[in-house]
C-alpha positions in Angstrom: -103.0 56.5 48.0 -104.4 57.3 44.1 -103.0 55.9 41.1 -100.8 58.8 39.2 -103.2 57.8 36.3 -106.4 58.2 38.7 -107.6 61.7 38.7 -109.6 64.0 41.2 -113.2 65.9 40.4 -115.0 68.7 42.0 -118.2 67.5 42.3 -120.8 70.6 43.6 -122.8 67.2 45.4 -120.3 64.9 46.6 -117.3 67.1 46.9 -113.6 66.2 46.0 -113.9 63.1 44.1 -111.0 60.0 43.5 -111.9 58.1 40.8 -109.9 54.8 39.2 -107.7 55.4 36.3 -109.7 52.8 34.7 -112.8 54.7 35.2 -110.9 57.7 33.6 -110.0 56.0 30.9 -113.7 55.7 30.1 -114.8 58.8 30.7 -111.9 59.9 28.1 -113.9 58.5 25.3 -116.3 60.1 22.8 -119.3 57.4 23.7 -119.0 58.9 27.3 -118.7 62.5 26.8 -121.8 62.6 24.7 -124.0 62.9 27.8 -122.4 66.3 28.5 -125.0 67.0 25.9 -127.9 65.2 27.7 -130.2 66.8 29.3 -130.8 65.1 32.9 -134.4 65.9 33.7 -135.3 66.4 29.8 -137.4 69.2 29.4 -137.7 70.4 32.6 -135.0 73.0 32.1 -137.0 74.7 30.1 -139.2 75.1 33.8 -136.4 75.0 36.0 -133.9 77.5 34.9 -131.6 75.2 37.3 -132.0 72.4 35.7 -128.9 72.5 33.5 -127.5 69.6 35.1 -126.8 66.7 32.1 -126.0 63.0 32.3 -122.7 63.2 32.4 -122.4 64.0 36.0 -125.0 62.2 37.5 -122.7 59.1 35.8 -119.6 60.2 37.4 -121.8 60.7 40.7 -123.3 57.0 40.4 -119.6 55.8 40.3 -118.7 57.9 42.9 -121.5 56.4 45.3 -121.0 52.9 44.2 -117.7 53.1 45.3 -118.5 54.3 48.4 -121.1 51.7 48.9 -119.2 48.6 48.6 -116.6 50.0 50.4 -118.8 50.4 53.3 -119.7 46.9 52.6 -116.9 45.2 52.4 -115.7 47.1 55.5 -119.1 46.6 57.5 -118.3 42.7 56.9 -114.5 42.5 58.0 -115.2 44.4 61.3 -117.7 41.3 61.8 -115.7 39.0 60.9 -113.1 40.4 63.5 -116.2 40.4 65.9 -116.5 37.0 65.6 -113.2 35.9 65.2 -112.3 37.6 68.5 -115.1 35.7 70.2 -113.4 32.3 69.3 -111.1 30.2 72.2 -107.2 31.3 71.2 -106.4 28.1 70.1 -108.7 28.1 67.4 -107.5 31.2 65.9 -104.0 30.1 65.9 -105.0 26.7 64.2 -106.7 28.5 61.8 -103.9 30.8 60.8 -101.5 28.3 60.6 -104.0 25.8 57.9 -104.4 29.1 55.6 -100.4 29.7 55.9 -100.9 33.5 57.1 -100.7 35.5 60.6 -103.6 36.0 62.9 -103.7 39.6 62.1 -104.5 39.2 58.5 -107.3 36.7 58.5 -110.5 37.9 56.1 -113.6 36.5 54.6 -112.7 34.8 51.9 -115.8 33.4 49.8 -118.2 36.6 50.7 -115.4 38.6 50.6 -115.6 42.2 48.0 -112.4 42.5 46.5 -111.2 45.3 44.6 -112.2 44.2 41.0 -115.5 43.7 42.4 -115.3 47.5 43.6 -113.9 48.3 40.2 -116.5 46.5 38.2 -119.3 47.9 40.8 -118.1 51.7 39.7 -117.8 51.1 36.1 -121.7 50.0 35.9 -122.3 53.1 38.0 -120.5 55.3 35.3 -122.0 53.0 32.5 -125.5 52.3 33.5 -126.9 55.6 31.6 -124.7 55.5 28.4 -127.7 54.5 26.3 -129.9 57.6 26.9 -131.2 59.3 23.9 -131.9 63.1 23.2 -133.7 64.8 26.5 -133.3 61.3 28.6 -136.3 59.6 29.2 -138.5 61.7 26.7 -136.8 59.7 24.0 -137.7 56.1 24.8 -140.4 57.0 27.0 -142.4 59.1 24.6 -140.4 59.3 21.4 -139.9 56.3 20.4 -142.9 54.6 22.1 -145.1 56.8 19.6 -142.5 56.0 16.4 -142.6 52.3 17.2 -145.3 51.6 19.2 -144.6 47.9 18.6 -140.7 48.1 19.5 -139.8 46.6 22.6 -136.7 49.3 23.3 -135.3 50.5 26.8 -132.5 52.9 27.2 -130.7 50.1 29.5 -130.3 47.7 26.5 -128.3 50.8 24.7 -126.4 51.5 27.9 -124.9 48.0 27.2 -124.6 47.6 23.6 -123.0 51.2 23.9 -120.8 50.0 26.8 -119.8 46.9 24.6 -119.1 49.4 21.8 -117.2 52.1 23.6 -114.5 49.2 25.3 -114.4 47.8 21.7 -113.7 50.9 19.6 -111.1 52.4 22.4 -109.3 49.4 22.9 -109.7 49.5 26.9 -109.6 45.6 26.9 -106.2 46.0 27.4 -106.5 48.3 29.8 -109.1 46.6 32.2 -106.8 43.5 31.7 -104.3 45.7 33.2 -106.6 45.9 36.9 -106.9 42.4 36.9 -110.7 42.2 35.3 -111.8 39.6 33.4 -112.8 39.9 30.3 -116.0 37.2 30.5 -117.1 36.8 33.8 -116.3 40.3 35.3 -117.8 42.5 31.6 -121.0 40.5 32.1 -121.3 41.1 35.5 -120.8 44.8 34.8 -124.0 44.6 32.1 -126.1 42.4 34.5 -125.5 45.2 37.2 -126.5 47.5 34.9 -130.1 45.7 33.3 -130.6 42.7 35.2 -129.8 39.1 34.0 -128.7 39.1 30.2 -130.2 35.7 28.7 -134.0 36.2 30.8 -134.5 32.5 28.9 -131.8 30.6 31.3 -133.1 32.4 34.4 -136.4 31.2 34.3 -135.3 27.7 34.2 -132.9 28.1 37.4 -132.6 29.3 41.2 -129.4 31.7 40.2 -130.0 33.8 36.7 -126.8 35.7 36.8 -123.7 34.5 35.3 -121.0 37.4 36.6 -121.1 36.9 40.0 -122.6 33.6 42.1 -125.2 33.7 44.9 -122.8 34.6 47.3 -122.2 37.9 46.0 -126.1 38.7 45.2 -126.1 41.9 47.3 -123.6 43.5 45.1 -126.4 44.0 42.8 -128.4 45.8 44.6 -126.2 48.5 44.8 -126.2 50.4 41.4 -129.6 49.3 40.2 -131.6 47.2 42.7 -134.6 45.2 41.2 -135.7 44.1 44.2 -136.9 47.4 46.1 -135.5 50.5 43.8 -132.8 51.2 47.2 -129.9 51.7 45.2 -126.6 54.4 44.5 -128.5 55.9 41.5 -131.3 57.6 43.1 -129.3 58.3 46.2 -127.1 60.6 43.2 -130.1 62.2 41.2 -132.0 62.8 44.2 -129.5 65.0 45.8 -128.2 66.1 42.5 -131.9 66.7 41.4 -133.0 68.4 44.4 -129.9 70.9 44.2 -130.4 72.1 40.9 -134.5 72.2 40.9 -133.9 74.2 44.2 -135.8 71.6 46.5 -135.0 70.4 50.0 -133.5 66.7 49.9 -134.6 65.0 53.3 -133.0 61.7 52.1 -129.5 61.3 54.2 -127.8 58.4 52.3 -124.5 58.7 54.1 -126.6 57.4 57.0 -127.7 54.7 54.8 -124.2 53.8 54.1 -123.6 53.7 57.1 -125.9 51.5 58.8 -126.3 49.0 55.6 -124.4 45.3 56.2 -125.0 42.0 54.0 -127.2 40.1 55.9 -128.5 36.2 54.7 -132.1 36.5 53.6 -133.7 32.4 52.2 -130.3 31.7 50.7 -129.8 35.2 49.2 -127.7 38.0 50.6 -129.3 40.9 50.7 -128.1 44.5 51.7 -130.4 45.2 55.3 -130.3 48.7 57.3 -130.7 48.8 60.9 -134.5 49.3 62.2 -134.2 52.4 63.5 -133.6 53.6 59.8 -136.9 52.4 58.7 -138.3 56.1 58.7 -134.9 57.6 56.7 -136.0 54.8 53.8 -139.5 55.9 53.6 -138.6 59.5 53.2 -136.6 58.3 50.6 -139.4 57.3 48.6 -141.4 60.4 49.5 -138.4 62.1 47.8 -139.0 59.9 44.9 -142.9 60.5 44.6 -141.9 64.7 46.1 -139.7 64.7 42.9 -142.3 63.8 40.3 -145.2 65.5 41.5 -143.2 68.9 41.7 -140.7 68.7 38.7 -140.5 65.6 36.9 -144.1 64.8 35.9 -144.8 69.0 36.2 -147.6 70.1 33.6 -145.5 72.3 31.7 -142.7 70.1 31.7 -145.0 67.7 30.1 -146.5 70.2 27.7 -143.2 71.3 26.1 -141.7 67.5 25.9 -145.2 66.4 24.3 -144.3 69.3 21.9 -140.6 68.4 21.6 -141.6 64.8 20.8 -144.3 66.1 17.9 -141.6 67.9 16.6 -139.3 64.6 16.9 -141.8 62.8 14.9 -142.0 64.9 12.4 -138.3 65.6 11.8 -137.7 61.7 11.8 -137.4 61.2 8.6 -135.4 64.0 7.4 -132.9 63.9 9.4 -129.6 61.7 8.5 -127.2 60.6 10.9 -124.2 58.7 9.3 -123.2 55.2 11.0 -120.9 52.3 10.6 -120.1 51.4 7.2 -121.3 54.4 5.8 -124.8 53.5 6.7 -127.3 56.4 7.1 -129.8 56.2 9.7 -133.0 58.7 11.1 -133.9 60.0 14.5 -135.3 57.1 15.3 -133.4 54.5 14.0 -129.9 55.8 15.1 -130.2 53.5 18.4 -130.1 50.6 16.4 -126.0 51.6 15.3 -123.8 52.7 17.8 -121.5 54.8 15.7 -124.5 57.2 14.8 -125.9 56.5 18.2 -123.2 58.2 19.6 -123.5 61.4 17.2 -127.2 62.5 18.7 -127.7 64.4 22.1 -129.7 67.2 22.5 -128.5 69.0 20.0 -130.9 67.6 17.3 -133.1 70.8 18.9 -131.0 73.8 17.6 -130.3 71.4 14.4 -134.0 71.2 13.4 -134.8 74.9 14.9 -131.8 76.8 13.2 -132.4 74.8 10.1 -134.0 76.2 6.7 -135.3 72.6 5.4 -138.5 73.0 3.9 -138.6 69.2 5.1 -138.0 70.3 8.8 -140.6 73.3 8.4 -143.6 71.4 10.7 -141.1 70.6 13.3 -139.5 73.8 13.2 -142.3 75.9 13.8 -143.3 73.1 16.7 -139.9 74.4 18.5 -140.1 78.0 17.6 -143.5 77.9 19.5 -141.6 76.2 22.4 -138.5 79.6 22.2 -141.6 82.0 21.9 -143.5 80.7 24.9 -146.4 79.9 22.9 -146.3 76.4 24.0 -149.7 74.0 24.1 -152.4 75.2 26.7 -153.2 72.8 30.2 -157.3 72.4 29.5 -157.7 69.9 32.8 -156.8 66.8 35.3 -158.7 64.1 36.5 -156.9 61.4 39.3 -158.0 58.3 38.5 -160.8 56.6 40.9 -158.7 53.4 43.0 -161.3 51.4 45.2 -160.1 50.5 48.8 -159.1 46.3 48.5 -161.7 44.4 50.6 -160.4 42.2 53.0 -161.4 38.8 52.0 -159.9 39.3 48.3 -156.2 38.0 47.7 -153.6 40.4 46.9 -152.5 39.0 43.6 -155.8 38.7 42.3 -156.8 42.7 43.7 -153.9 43.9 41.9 -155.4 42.5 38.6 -158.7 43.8 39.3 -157.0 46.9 40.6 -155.2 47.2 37.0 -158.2 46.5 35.0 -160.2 49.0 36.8 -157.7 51.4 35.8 -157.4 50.8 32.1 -161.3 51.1 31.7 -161.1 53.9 33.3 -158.7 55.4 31.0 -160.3 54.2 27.9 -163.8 55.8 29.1 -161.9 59.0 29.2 -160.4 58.7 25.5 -163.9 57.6 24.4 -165.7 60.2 26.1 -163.5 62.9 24.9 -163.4 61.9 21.3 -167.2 61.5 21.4 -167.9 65.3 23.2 -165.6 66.3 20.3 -168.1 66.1 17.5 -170.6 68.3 19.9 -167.8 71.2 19.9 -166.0 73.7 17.1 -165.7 71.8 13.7 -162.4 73.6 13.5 -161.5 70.4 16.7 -160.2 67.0 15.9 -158.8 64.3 18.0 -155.3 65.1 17.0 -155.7 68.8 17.6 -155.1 67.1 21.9 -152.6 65.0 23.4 -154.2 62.7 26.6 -151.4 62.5 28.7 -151.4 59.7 31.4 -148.8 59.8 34.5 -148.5 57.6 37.4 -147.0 58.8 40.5 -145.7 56.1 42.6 -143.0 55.0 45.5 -141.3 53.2 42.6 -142.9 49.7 43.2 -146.2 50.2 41.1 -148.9 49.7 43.7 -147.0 47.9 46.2 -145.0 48.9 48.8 -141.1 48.9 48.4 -140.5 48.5 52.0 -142.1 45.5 51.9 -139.1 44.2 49.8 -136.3 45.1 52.0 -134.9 43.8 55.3 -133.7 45.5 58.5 -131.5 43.7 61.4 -131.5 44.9 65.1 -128.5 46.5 66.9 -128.5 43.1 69.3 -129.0 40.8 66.4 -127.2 42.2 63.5 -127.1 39.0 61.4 -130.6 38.3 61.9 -132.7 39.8 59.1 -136.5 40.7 59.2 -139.2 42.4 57.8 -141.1 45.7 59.6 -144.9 46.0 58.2 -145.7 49.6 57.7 -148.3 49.2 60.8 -145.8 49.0 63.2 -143.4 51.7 61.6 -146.2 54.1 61.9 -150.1 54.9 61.7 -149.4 58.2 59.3 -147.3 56.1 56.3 -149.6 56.3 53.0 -152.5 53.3 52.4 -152.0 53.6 48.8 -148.6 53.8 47.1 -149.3 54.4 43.9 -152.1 57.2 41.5 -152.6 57.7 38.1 -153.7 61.0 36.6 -155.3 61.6 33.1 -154.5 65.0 31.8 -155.4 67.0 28.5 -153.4 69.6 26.4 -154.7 71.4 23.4 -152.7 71.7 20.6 -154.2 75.2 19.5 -153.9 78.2 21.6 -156.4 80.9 19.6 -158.5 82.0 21.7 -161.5 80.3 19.4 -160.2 77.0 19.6 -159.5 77.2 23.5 -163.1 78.7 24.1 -164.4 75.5 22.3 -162.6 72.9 24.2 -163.3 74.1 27.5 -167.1 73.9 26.8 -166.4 70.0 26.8 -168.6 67.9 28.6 -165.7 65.7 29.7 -164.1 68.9 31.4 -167.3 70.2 32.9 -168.2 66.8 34.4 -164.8 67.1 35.8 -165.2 70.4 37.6 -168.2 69.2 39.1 -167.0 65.6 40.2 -168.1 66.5 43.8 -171.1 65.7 45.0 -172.9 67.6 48.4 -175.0 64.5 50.7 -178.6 65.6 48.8 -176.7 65.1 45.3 -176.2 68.5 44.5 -172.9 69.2 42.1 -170.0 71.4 44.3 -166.8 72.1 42.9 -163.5 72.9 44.3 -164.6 76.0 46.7 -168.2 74.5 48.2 -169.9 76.4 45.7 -173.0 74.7 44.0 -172.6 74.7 39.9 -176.6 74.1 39.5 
């Protein structure tokens, strides 16, 4: 039964939701309520009227499903234990039972065992892992501040901890996580390395085991809420559904089947989180979802358009606007991630701050976001899906992918070149920074490989045997590539002058005409020849 203190939500996803009154306790807190005011899929909701959805949910859903997860675990593991146990000569039941000083009924795993504060600390790095997320999500450290400190090695995962570390501090939920029995070294680092991986990257290098919350024999418990080693984990199982309902897509991914059929299986000394074989095809529409998702909303043209225009008008608002930190301290746009206290002061909002303002300082970026209200947003001139050679046989895999990579940057750069060089042929009126070169890559979330690859699957008459199933013998329709980048060009200027001008680029027309008919005659799209 729930705590008194615990509480219950209406989630339009998961349902009727119990959550930990630790968990509440953290969700009362400014640092956590600022991602009401976070956008989930960034600009997109300025595409998909249904794309309200912020942060803040998606967090509470992430808990939710971690939960659920270890629980599933946990259970998934005593039922074969009892298995097992149940196999065993009477005898050596009893002896057992009477050397551990309990009854025969109430003999568990003990080492591998989850235990509740491991289920507590799983859930808090669900509803913690996104606390660092800037303005509009990812456009913030995936565009923003990439462009404003191109040399700044900065991920919205190292906030979510520094922003974890300050909301516990500033709260005084020490205390309070004391009270459920955590501890306050071993369990709060495990609860950042679930969240970003192993914290000092120095020590792991030099030994077999690089996490310090939790030993070797609990290794699958951080797979759950961010898995590094095939992307499987509670957080896309939440924004996929949550995603899909609000974009008003179909979800084919079932992850209550996935929690259902997933057990802790021994994999070269590790233990690793396996689903049963026959789930193989459920995991690969998962990542279908995943590439489904960005081709139709998350990497969407306009989408991209309106957060290349939000980030213009970021970049020129930086300076001017002030947010006040610790001590008094004033920092910028892009400095505010650098202090938690003014970190926790700037969501979304800085839009309407810098569109309803009457700065002459904020007049650039203002008129960049009043061109975004009136629909007058930066014009789509063309596409071009980058060329990726088939791997000969006889070439090694590591050293393909390095071709593979290099092939791809020279690619890219030919295009910058050529475009900047077809320029100076065009209007006068057109300069390089009157465009924005947009590169995306759409992938099953392991770069070029596959992420099946990574995971392992057990058999319904050998369910602690763990193995691999190569994508030949799943099925002959599964992609051959996993992975495709795609060049794409905006123009800054919409008069009709300006557009007329950049179509009549060379780079674009040799794009149009990029087929070729067997006697070398250009064809475009629709078989027509463009001679």
């Amino acid at each position: 039964m729930m705590s008194k203190e615990g509480k219950v939500f209406n989630d339009p996803i998961h349902g009727h939701l119990e959550l930990h009154p630790l968990l509440i306790k953290i969700i009362d807190t400014p640092q956590f309520q600022r991602l009401r005011f976070i956008k989930q899929l960034g600009g997109a909701y300025f595409v998909y009227p249904g794309a309200s959805h912020n942060r803040f949910e998606h967090s509470i859903g992430v808990a939710h499903l971690a939960g659920e997860l270890a629980r599933a675990l946990r259970t998934q593991q005593s039922e074969h234990f009892a298995e097992e146990l149940g196999k065993q000569p009477l005898n050596l039941v009893e002896e057992l039972a009477q050397k551990l000083g309990i009854e025969q009924s109430e003999l568990q795993i003990t080492k591998n065992d989850i235990t509740d504060e491991d289920i507590l600390c799983v859930q808090i790095a669900g509803l913690c892992h996104d606390l660092g997320h800037g303005p509009f999500s990812h456009l913030y450290d995936g565009m923003f501040i990439k462009k404003q400190h191109p040399d700044k090695e900065w991920k919205h995962e190292k906030a979510s901890i520094e922003m974890f570390d300050y909301l516990v501090e500033v709260n005084g939920l020490k205390k309070e996580m004391e009270k459920w029995n955590l501890n306050l070294t071993n369990d709060v680092v495990f609860i950042k390395e679930m969240i970003d991986g192993p914290l000092d990257t120095k020590t792991a290098q030099d030994k077999g085991w690089s996490y310090k919350g939790r030993g070797k024999e609990k290794s699958f418990l951080y797979e759950i809420v961010s898995n590094k080693r095939n992307g499987i984990d509670v957080d896309k199982f939440d924004y996929f559904a949550r995603d899909c309902h609000h974009l008003g897509m179909k979800n084919n991914f079932d992850y209550r089947r996935f929690f259902h059929f997933a057990r802790v299986c021994e994999v070269d000394g590790d233990k690793q989180i396996c689903v049963r074989d026959k789930e193989v095809s459920n995991i690969y529409n998962m990542f279908h979802t995943r590439y489904y998702l960005h081709k139709r909303a998350y990497q969407h043209k306009v989408k991209g358009i309106i957060e290349t225009m939000i980030t213009d008008a970021f970049l020129k608002a930086d300076e001017h606007i002030e947010i006040k930190g610790s001590g008094g301290r004033m920092f910028t746009l892009s400095t505010a991630m650098d202090n938690m206290e003014a970190y926790t002061k700037l969501t979304d909002h800085v839009f309407e701050q810098i569109l309803f303002s009457s700065s002459d300082d904020l007049k650039e970026a203002r008129e960049i976001l009043e061109r975004i209200i009136s629909r007058d947003l930066y014009k789509f001139l063309g596409q071009k899906l980058i060329e990726k050679p088939d791997k000969p046989d006889a070439v090694p895999e590591k050293e393909w992918e390095d071709e593979a990579r290099r092939n791809t940057e020279l690619q890219l750069k030919a295009v910058k070149e050529a475009w900047e060089a077809g320029l100076a042929e065009l209007n006068e009126r057109l300069q390089p920074e009157d465009f924005e070169i947009s590169v995306i890559t759409l992938d099953y979330g392991k770069k070029d490989k596959n992420p099946v690859d990574y995971m392992h699957f057990y058999s319904k008459e050998k369910p602690d045997k763990a193995f691999k199933l190569p994508k030949e013998e799943v099925s002959q329709l599964l992609p051959k590539n996993f992975s495709e980048t795609i060049v794409r060009i905006f123009c800054k200027k919409t008069d009709d002058t300006s557009l007329s001008a950049a179509k009549d680029h060379p780079l674009l027309k040799l794009w149009k005409n990029q087929k070729v008919r067997d006697d070398g005659t250009p064809e475009n799209s629709r078989g027509e020849t463009t001679n």
